[in-house]
C-alpha positions as CSV (number, residue, x, y, z in Angstrom):
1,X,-92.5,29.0,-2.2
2,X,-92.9,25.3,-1.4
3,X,-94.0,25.1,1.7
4,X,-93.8,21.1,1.8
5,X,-89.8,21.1,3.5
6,X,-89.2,18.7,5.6
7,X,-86.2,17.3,7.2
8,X,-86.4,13.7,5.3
9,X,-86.1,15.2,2.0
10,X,-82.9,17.1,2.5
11,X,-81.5,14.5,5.5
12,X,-78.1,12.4,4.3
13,X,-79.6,8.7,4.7
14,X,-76.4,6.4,4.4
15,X,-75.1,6.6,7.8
16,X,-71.9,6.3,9.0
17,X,-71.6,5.9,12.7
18,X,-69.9,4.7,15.5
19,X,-69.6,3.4,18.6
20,X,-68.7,4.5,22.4
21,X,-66.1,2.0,22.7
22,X,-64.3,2.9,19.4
23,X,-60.9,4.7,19.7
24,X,-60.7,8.5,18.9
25,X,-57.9,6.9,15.7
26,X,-60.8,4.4,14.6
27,X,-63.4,7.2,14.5
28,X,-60.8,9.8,12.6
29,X,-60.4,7.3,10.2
30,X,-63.8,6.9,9.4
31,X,-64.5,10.3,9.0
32,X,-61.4,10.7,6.5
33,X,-62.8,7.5,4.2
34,X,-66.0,8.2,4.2
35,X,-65.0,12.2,3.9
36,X,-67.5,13.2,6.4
37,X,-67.6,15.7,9.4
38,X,-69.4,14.0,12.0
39,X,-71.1,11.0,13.3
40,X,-73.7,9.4,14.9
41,X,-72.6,7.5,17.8
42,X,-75.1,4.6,18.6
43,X,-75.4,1.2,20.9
44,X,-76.9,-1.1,19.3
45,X,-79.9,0.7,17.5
46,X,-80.1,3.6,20.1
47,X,-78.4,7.0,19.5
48,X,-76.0,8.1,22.3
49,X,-74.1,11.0,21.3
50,X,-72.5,12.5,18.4
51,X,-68.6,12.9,17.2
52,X,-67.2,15.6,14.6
53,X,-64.2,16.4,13.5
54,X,-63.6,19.2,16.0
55,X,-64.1,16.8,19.1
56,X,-61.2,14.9,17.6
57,X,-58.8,18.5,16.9
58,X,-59.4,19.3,19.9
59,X,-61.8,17.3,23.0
60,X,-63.0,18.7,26.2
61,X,-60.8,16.0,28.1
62,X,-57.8,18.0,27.1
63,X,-58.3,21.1,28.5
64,X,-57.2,19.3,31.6
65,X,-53.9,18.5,30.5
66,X,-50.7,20.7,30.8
67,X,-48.8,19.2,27.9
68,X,-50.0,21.1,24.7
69,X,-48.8,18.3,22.5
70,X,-51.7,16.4,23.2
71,X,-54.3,18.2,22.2
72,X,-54.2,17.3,18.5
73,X,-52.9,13.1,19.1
74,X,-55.4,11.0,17.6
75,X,-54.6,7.6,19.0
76,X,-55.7,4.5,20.5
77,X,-55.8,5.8,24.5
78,X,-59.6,7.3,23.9
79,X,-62.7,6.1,22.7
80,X,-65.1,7.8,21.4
81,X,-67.3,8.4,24.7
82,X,-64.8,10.4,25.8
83,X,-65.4,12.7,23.5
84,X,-68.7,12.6,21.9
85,X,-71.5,15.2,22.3
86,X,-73.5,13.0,24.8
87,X,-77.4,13.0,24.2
88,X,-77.5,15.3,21.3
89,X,-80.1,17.6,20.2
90,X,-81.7,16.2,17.3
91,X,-84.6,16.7,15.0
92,X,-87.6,14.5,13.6
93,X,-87.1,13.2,10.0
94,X,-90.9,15.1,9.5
95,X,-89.8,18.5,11.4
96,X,-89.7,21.8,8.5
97,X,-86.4,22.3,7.4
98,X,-87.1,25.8,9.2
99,X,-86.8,24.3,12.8
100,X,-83.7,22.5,11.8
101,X,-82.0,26.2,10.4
102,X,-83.0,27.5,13.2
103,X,-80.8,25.1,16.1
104,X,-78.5,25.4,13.5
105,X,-78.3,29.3,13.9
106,X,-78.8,29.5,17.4
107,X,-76.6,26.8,18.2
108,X,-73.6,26.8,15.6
109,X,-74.1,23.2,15.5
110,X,-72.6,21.5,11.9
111,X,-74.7,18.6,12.0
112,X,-77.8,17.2,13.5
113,X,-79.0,13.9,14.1
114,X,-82.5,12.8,12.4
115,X,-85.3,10.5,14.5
116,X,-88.5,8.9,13.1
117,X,-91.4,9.0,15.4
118,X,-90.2,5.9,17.4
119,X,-87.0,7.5,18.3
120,X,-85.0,5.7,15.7
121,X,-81.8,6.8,13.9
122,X,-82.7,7.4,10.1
123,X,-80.3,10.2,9.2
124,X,-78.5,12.6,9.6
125,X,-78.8,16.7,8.4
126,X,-75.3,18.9,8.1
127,X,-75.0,22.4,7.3
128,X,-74.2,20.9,3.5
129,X,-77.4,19.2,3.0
130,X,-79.0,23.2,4.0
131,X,-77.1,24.6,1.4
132,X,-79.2,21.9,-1.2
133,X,-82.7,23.3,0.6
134,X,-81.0,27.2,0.1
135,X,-80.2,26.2,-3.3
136,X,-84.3,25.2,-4.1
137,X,-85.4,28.6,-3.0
138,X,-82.7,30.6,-5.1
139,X,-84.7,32.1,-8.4
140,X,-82.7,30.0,-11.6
């Protein structure tokens, strides 16, 4: 078995990501071009939180509304902080692949931010890009 699996090799490296101050539509839309199910929300080179599709269908700010009509209007009245997963768990671009499963598991996140050592934003690891490391293991 290769014992040699790190996060970098399996990690999605052409990031798309967005900003706090980005309406809910704006980030929607990006996710829809770009076909992807969540992003890294940064200022200026730092990451700050994380967005998927879910926090769009249905954010935390809406659970304090009455009107049930809401809860699925992507518009321009919310950015993106107020809905982002704020200071996300993330892993190291050199962690094994086995941490990263494991938060997966444990957590039933779909994505997870990737850091180098000096805290920078170099990628990003989904649930898709596990399948590829699965897919490795599987006898041909």
């Amino acid at each position: 078995m290769n014992t040699s699996m790190n996060v970098s090799k399996y990690m999605t490296q052409k990031l798309i990501t967005a900003t706090p101050d980005m309406t809910v539509k704006q980030a929607f839309l990006l996710m829809r071009t770009h076909r992807v199910r969540h992003i890294p929300v940064v200022e200026g080179e730092k990451l700050v939180g994380i967005i998927s599709d879910r926090d769009l269908r249905r954010p935390r700010w809406a659970d304090t509304l009455d009107d049930w009509t809401t809860y699925y209007n992507v518009d321009d009245t919310h950015t993106v902080a107020d809905v982002m997963t704020k200071t996300p768990e993330t892993v190291k671009a050199s962690d094994d692949i086995r941490k990263a499963v494991k938060i997966f598991r444990e957590q039933r996140y779909g994505a997870l931010p990737v850091l180098n050592r000096d805290q920078e934003l170099v990628g990003i690891l989904s649930a898709q890009d596990l399948l590829v490391a699965l897919e490795e293991l599987l006898p041909k």
